[in-house]
LORO-619582 format. One record per residue (C-alpha): x, y, z; residue in one letter; residue number from 0. Coordinates in nm, 2 decimals. Layout:
BEGIN
<<X; Y; Z>; "a"; NUM>
...
***
This chain:
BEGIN
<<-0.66; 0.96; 0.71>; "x"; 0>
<<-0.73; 0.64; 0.83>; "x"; 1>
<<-0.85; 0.38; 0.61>; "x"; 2>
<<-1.21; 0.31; 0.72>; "x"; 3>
<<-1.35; 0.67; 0.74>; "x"; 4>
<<-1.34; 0.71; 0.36>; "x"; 5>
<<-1.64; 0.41; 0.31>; "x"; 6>
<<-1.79; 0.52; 0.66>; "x"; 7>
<<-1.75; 0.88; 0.69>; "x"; 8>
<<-2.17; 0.97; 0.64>; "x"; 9>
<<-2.23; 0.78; 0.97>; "x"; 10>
<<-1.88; 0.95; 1.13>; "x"; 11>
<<-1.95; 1.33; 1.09>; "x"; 12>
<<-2.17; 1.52; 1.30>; "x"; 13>
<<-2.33; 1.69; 0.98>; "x"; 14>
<<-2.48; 1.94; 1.22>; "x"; 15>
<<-2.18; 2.09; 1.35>; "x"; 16>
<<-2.00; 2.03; 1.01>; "x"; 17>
<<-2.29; 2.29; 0.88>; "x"; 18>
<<-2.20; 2.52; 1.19>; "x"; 19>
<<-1.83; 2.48; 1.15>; "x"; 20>
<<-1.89; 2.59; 0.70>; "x"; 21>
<<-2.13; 2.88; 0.84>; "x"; 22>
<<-1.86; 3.00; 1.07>; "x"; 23>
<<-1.56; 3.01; 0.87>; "x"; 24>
<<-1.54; 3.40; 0.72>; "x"; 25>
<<-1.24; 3.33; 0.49>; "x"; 26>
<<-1.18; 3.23; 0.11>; "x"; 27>
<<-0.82; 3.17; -0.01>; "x"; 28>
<<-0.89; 3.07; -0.41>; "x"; 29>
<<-0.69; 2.82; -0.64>; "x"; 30>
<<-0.82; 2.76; -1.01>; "x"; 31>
<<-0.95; 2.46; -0.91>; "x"; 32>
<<-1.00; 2.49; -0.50>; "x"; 33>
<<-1.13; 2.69; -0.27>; "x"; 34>
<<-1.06; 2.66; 0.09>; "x"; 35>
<<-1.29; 2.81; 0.34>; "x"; 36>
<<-1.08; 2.89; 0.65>; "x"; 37>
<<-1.10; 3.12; 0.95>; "x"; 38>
<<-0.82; 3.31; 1.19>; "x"; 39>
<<-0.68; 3.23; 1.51>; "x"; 40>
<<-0.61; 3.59; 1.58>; "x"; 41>
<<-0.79; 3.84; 1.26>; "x"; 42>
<<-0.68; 4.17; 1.28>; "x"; 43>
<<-1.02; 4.28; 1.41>; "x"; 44>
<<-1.33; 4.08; 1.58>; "x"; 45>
<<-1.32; 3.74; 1.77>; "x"; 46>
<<-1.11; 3.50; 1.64>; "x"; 47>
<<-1.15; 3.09; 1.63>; "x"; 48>
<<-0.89; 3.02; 1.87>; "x"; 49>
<<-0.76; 2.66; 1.85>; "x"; 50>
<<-1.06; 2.64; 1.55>; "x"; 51>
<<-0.87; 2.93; 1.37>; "x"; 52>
<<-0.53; 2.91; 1.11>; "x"; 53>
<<-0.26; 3.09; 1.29>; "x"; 54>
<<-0.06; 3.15; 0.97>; "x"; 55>
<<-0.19; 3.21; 0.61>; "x"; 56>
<<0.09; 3.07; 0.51>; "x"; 57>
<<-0.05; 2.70; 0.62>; "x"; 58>
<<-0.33; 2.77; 0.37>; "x"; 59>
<<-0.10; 2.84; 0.08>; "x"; 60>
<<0.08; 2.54; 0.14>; "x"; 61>
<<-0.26; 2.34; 0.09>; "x"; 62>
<<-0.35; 2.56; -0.22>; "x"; 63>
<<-0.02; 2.45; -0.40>; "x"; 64>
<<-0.07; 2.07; -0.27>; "x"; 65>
<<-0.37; 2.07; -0.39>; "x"; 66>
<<-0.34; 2.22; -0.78>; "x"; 67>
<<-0.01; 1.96; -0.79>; "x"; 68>
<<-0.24; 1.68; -0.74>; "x"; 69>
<<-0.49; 1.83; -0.97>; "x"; 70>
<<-0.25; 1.87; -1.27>; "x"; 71>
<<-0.05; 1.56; -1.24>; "x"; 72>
<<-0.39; 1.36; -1.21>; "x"; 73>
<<-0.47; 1.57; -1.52>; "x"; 74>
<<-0.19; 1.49; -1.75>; "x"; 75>
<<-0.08; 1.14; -1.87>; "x"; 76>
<<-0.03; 0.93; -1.77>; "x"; 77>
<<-0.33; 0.97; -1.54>; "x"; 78>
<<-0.52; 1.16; -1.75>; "x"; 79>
<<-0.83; 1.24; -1.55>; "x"; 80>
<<-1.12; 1.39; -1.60>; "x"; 81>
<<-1.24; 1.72; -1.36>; "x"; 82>
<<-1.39; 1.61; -1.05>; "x"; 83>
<<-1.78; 1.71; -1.00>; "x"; 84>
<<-1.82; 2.00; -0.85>; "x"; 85>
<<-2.12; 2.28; -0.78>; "x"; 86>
<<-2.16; 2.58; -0.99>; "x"; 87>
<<-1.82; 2.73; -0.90>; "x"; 88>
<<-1.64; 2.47; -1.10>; "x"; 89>
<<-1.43; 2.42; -0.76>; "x"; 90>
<<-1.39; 2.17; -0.50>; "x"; 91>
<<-1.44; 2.35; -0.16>; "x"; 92>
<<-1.20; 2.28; 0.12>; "x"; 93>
<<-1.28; 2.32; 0.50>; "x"; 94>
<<-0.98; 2.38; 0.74>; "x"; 95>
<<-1.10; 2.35; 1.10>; "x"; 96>
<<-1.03; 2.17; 1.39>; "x"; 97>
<<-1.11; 1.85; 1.30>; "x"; 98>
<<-1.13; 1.72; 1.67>; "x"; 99>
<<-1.51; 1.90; 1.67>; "x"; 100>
<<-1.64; 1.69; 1.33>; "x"; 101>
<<-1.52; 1.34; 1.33>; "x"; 102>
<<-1.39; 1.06; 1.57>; "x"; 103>
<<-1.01; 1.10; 1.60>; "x"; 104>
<<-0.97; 1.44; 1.38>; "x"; 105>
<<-0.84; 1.33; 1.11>; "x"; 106>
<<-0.86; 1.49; 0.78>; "x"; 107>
<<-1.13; 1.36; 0.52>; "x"; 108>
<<-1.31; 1.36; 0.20>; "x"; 109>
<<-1.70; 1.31; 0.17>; "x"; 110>
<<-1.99; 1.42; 0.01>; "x"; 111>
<<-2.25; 1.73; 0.03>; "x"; 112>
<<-2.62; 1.67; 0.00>; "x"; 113>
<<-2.61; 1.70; -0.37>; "x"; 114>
<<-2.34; 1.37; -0.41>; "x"; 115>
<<-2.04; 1.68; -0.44>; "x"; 116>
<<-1.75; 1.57; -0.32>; "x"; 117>
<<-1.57; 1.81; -0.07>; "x"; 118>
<<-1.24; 1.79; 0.19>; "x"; 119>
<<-1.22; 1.88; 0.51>; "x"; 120>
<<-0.79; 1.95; 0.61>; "x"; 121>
<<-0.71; 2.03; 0.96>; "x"; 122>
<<-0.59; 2.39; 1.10>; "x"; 123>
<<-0.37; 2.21; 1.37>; "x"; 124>
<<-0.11; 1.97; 1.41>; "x"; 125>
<<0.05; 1.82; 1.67>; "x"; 126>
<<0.43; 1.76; 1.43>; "x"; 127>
<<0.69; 1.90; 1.65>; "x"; 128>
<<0.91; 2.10; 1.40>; "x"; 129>
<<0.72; 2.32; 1.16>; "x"; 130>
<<0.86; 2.13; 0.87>; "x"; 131>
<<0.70; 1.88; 0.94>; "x"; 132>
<<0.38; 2.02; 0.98>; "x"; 133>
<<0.40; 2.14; 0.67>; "x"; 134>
<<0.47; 1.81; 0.51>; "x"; 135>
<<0.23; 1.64; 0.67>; "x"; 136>
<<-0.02; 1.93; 0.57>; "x"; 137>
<<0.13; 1.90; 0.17>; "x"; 138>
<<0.09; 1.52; 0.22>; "x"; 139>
<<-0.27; 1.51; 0.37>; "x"; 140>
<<-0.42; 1.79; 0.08>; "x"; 141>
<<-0.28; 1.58; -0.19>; "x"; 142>
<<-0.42; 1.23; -0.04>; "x"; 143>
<<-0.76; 1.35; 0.05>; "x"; 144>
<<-0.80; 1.56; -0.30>; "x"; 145>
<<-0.70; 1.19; -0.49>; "x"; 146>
<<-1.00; 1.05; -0.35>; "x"; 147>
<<-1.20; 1.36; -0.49>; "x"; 148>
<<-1.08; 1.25; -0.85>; "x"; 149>
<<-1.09; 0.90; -0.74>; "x"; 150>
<<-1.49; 0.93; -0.67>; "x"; 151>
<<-1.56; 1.03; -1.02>; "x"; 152>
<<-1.53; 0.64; -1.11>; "x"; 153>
<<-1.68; 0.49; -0.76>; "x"; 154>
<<-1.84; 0.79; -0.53>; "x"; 155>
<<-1.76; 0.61; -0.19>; "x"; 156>
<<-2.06; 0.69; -0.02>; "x"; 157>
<<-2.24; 0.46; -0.25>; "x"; 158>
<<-2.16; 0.09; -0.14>; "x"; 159>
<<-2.27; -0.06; -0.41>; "x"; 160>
<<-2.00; 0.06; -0.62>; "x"; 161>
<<-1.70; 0.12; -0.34>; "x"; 162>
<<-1.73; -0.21; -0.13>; "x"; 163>
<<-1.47; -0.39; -0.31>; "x"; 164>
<<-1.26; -0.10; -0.36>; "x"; 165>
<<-1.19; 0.09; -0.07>; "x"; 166>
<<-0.86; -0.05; -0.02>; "x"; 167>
<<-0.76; 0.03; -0.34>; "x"; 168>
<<-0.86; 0.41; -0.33>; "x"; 169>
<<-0.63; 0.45; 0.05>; "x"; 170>
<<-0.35; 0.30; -0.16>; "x"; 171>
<<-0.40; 0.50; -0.48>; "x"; 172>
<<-0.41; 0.81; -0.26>; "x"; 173>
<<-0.13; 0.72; -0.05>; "x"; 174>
<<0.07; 0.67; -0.39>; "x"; 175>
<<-0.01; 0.95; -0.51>; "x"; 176>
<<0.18; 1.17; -0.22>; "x"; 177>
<<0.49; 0.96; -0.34>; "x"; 178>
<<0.42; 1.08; -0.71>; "x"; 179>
<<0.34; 1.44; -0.69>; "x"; 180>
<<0.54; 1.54; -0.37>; "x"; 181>
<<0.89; 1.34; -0.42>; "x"; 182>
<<1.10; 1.36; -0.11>; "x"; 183>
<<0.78; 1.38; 0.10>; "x"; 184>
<<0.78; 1.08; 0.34>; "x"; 185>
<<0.49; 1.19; 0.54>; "x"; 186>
<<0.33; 0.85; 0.46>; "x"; 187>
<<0.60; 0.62; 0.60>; "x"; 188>
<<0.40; 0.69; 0.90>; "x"; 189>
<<0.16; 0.41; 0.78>; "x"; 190>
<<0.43; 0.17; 0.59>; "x"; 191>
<<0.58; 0.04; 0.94>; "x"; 192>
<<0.33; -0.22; 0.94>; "x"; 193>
<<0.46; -0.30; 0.65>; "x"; 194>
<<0.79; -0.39; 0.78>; "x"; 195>
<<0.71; -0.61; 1.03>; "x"; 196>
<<0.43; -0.82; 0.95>; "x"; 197>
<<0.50; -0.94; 0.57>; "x"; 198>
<<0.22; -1.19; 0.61>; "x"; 199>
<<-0.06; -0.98; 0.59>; "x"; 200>
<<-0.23; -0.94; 0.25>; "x"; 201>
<<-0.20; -0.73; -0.03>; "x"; 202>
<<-0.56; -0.65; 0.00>; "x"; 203>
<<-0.60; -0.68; 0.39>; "x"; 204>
<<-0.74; -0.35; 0.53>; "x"; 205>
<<-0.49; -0.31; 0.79>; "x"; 206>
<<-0.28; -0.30; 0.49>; "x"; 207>
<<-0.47; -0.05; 0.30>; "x"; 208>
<<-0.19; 0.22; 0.26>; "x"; 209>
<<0.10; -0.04; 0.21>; "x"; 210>
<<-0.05; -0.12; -0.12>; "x"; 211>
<<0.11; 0.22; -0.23>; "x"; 212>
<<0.44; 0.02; -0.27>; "x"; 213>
<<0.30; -0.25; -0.46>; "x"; 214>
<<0.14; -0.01; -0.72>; "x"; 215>
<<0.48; 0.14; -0.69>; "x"; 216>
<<0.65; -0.14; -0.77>; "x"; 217>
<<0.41; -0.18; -1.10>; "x"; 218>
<<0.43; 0.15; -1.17>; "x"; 219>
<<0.86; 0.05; -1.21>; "x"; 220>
<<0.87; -0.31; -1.34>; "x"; 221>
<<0.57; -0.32; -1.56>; "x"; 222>
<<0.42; 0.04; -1.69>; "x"; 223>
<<0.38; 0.38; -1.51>; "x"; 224>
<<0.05; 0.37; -1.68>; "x"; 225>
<<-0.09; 0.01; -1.47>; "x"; 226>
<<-0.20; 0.22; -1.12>; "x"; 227>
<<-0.40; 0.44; -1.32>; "x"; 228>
<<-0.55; 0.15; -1.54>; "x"; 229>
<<-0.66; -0.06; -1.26>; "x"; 230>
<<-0.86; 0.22; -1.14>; "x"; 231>
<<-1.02; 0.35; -1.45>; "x"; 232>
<<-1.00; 0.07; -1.70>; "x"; 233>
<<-1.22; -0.15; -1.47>; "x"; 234>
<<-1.53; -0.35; -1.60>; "x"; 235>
<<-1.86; -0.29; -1.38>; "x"; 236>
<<-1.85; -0.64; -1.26>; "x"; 237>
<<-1.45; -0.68; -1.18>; "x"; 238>
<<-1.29; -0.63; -0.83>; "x"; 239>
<<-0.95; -0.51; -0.81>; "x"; 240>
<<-0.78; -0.83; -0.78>; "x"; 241>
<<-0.95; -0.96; -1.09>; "x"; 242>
<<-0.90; -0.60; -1.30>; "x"; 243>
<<-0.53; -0.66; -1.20>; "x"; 244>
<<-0.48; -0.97; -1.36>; "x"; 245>
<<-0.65; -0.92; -1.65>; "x"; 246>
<<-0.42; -0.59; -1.72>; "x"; 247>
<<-0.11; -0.78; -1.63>; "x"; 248>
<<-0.18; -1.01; -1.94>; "x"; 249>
<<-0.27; -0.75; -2.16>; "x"; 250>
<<0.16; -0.63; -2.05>; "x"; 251>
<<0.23; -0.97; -2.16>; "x"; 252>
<<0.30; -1.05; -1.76>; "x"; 253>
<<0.11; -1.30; -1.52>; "x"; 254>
<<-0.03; -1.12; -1.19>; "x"; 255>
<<0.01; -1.39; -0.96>; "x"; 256>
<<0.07; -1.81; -1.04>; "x"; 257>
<<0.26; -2.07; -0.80>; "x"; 258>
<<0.43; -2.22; -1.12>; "x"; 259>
<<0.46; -1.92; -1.35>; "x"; 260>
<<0.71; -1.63; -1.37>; "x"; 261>
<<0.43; -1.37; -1.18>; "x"; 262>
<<0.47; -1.02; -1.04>; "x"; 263>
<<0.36; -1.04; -0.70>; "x"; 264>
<<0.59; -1.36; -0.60>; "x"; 265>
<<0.90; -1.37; -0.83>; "x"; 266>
<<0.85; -1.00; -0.91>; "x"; 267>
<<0.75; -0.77; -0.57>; "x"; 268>
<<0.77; -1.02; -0.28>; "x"; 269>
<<1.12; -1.09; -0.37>; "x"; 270>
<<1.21; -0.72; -0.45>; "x"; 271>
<<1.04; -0.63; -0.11>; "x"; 272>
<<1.34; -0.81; 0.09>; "x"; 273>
<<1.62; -0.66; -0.06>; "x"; 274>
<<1.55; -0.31; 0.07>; "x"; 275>
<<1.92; -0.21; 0.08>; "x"; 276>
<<1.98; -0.25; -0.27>; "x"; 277>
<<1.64; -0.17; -0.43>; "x"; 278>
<<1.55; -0.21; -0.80>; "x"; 279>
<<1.33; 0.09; -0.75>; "x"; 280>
<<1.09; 0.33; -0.59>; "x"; 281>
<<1.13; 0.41; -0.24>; "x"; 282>
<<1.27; 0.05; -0.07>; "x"; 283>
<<1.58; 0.24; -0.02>; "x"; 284>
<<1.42; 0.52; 0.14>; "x"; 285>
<<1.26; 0.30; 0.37>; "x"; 286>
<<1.56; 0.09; 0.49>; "x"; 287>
<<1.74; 0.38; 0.64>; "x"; 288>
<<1.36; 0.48; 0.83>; "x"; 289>
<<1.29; 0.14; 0.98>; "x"; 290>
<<1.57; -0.09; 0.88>; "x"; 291>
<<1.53; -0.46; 0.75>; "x"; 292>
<<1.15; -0.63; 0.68>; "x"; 293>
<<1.11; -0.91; 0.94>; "x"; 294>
<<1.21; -1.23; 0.89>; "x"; 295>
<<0.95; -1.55; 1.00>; "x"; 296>
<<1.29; -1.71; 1.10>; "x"; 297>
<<1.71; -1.72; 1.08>; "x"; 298>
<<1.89; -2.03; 1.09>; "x"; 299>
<<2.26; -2.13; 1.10>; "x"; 300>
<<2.32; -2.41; 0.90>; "x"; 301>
<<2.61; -2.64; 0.93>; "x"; 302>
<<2.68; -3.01; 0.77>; "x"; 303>
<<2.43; -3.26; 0.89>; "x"; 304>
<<2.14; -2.99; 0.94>; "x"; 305>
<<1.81; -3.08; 0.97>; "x"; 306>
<<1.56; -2.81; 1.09>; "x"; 307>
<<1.13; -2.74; 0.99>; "x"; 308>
<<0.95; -2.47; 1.08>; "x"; 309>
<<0.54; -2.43; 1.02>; "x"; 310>
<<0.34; -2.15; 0.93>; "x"; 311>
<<0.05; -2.04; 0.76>; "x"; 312>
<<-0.04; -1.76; 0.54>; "x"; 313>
<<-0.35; -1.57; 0.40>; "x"; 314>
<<-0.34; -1.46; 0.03>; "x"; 315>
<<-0.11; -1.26; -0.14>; "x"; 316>
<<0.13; -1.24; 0.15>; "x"; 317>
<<0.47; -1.39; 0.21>; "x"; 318>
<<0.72; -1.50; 0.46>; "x"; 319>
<<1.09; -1.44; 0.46>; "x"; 320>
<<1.34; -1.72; 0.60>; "x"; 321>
<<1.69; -1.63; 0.64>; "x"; 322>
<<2.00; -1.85; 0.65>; "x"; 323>
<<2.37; -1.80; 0.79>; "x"; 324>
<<2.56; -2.08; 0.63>; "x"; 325>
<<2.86; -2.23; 0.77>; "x"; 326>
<<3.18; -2.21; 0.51>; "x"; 327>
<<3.20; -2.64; 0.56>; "x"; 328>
<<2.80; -2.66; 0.39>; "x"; 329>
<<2.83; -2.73; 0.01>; "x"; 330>
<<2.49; -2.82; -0.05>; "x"; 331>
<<2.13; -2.65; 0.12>; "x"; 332>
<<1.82; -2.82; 0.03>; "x"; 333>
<<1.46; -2.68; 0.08>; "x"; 334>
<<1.17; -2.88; 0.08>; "x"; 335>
<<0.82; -2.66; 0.15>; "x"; 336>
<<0.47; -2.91; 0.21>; "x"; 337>
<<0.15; -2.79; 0.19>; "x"; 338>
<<-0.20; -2.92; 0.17>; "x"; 339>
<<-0.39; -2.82; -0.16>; "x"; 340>
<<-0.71; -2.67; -0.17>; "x"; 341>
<<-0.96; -2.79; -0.38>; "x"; 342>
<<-0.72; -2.95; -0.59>; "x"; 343>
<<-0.48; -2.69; -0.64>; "x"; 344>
<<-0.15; -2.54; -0.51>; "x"; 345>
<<-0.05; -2.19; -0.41>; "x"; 346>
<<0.23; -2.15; -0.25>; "x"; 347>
<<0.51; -2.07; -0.43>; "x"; 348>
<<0.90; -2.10; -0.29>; "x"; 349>
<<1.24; -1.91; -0.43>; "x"; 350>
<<1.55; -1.91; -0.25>; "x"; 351>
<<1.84; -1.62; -0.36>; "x"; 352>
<<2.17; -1.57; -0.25>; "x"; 353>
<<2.21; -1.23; -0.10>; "x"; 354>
<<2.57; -1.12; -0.19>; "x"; 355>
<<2.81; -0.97; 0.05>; "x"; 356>
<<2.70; -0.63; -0.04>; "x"; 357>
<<2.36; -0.74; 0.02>; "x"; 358>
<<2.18; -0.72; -0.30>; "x"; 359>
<<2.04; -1.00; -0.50>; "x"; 360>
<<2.22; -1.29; -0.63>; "x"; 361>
<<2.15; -1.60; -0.82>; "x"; 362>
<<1.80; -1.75; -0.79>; "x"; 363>
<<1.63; -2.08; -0.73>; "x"; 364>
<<1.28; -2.17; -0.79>; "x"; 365>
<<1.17; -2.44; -0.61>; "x"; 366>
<<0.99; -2.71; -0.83>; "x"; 367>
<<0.68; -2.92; -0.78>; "x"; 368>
<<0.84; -3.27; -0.68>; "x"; 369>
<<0.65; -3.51; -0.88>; "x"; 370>
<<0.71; -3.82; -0.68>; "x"; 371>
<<0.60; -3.63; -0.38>; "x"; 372>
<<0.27; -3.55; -0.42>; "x"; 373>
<<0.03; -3.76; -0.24>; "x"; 374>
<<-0.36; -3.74; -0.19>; "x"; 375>
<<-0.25; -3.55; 0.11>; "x"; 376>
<<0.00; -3.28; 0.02>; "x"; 377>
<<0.23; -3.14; -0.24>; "x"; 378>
<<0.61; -3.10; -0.24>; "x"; 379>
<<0.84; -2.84; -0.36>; "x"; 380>
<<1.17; -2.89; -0.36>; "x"; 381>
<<1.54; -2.70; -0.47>; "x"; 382>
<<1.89; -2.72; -0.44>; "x"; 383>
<<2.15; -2.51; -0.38>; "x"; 384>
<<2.49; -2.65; -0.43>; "x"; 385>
<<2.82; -2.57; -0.51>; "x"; 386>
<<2.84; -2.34; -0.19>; "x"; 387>
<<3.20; -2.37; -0.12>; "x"; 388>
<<3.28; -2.17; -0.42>; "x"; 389>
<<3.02; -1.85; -0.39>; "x"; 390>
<<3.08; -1.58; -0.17>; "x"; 391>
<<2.78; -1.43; 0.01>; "x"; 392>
<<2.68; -1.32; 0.30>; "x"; 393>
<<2.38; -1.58; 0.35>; "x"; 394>
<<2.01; -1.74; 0.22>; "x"; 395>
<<1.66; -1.62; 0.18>; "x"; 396>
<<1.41; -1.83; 0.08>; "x"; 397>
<<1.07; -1.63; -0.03>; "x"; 398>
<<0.74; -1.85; 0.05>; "x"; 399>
<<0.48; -1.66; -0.07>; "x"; 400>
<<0.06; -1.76; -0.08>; "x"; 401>
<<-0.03; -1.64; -0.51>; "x"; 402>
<<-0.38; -1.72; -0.44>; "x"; 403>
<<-0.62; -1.42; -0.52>; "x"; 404>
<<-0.87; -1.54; -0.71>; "x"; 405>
<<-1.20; -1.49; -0.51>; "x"; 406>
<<-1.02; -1.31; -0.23>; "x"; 407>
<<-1.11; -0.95; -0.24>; "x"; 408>
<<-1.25; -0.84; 0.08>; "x"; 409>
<<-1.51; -0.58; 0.15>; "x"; 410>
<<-1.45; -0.27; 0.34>; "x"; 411>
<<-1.57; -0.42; 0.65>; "x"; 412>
<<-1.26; -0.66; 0.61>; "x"; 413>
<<-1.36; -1.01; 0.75>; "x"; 414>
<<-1.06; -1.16; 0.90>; "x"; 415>
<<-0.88; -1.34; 0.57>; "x"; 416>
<<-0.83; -1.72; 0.61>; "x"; 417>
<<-0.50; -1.84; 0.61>; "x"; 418>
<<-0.34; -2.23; 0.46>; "x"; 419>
<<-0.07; -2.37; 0.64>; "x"; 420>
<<0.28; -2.51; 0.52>; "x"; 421>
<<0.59; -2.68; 0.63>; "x"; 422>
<<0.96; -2.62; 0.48>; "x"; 423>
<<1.20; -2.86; 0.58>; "x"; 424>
<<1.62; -2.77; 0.57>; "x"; 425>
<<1.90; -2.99; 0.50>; "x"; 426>
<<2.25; -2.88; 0.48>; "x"; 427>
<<2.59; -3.10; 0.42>; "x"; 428>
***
């Protein structure tokens, strides 16, 4: 399941021994829609596959039902699918094997037969400790991998020409998808810790392919269940995700992403993203008690006569946190954030909130472009938040978040995505 061998998988698999591996495996265990070719550690008579065999049947029934639950939800609205391609059988074919003797690091994967048919390849091992989790994992991996078998029907990923731009997308649309048809499954947190600790990658950054589950997630909540499906399928030939994303957010009536607009990735997700403790949906909550808080780029403790910076830089469609204690003597916290436009225009975009004492989100401030402050070489935003003596809370985040995205899809091969730096300055009295 890692990212890269859905877009690279023809030069990954040793075909020949796949064809060995298909000509070996005497079993058939039949779905309506799947059919999983399998063989047996120990059969009741003859030689059996040892570590290349299933030691339970019961491991492929699990698969069987993982499978037909992706198939129907992707079937029914609001996904609505069409059938996958498949050969004369009308069935996609599933190989359960020891993966270790096919492709580089054994993990399970989709790709395509001589013929452009897309077929899966699920493992008969697992290294989980406690059986229940092998058998989540197992649910988890039959339902990602059989995604990208519906998800080829728009973009076949072993043609480049139509999956360059997309490949991200399709990890985070499968990894989604566990969340959606197996609820209480968590198998993919595996991948989300990432996630966690390095906000500032972006949205679209292959080492942040199966994190974008939690942004579709999040649009799937705050905008339409129908939007993950609909960037996917309601795609023009020439659009890349980022663009098919902002055109569908307008036709919600929402912006996608705009330093000095109301937008879902900055005001909308970013934000959300922080409060994980007191989520306004999906699974933040879920995450907080696996891995705790998201990191912070910095804490402060103000007190009166505070003065403090701190410089980073960011890439696209990322943000940073900044957290602040504040002393019960500060009345008034001021943030100032500098940055350098590019070509003319700014996008960064700053909010501070007030996290109560119970943690969840409190009153909000945007900060504004400071007129008097822009010079030929940089741009201020500024904001205020007074009036501290009388609020109780247990301290201040301030959200700086990079809404640039137009032109910044990056191809499967993921060049390293340029960053734009920026200053916030903090005083407190």
């Amino acid at each position: 399941m890692l990212a890269y061998y859905e877009v690279n998988m023809l030069n990954q698999i040793d075909k020949l021994k796949l064809a060995q591996v298909i000509q070996g495996l005497p079993y058939t265990m039949e779905s309506p829609h799947f059919c999983v070719h399998y063989g047996l550690r120990n059969p009741r008579r003859g030689r059996g596959l040892g570590a290349c065999g299933v030691g339970d049947v019961g491991l492929i029934r699990r698969y069987l039902n993982a499978l037909e639950r992706l198939y129907q939800t992707m079937a029914s609205p609001p996904w609505s699918r069409a059938a996958p391609q498949t050969d004369a059988s009308g069935k996609t074919h599933v190989y359960v094997y020891d993966l270790d003797h096919i492709v580089a690091g054994g993990d399970p994967f989709t790709s395509v037969n001589g013929e452009g048919i897309p077929y899966i390849a699920l493992s008969c091992r697992s290294n989980e400790p406690l059986t229940d989790g092998a058998m989540r994992r197992a649910e988890a991996e039959a339902v990602h991998e059989a995604t990208h078998v519906f998800n080829a029907a728009q973009r076949p990923f072993h043609r480049k020409a139509d999956f360059y731009w997309w490949a991200w997308l399709d990890e985070a649309i499968a990894t989604f998808m566990e969340s959606q048809v197996l609820p209480g499954n968590h198998d993919y947190f595996r991948f989300l810790s990432n996630w966690i600790d390095r906000p500032g990658l972006a949205l679209n950054d292959w080492q942040a392919a199966y994190h974008g589950c939690l942004f579709l997630d999040y649009l799937s909540e705050a905008v339409d269940h129908r939007f993950p499906n609909r960037i996917w399928i309601d795609a023009t030939p020439n659009e890349r995700p980022l663009q098919t994303m902002d055109r569908l957010a307008s036709v919600f009536g929402r912006v996608f992403a705009d330093p000095l607009k109301q937008d879902l990735f900055a005001n909308g997700y970013a934000m959300a993203a922080y409060f994980l403790r007191h989520p306004t949906g999906g699974c933040f909550g879920e995450l907080y008690s696996r891995f705790g808080d998201r990191a912070v780029a910095e804490s402060f403790e103000l007190y009166p006569g505070f003065n403090g910076c701190a410089q980073e830089s960011l890439p696209h469609l990322a943000s940073h946190y900044y957290r602040f204690f504040v002393s019960r003597h500060v009345h008034r916290v001021r943030f100032t954030l500098r940055a350098v436009p590019r070509n003319g225009n700014l996008y960064f975009k700053a909010e501070a909130a007030v996290v109560q004492p119970d943690l969840s989100c409190g009153p909000r401030l945007p900060l504004n472009l400071n007129q008097d402050g822009n010079t030929s070489n940089g741009i201020e935003l500024v904001g205020e938040l007074a009036g501290l003596y009388d609020l109780d809370f247990n301290h201040l985040v301030l959200v700086v978040s990079n809404c640039s995205y137009k032109d910044m899809d990056l191809p499967w091969n993921n060049p390293v995505p340029s960053c734009e730096t920026y200053e916030i300055q903090i005083m407190a009295d």
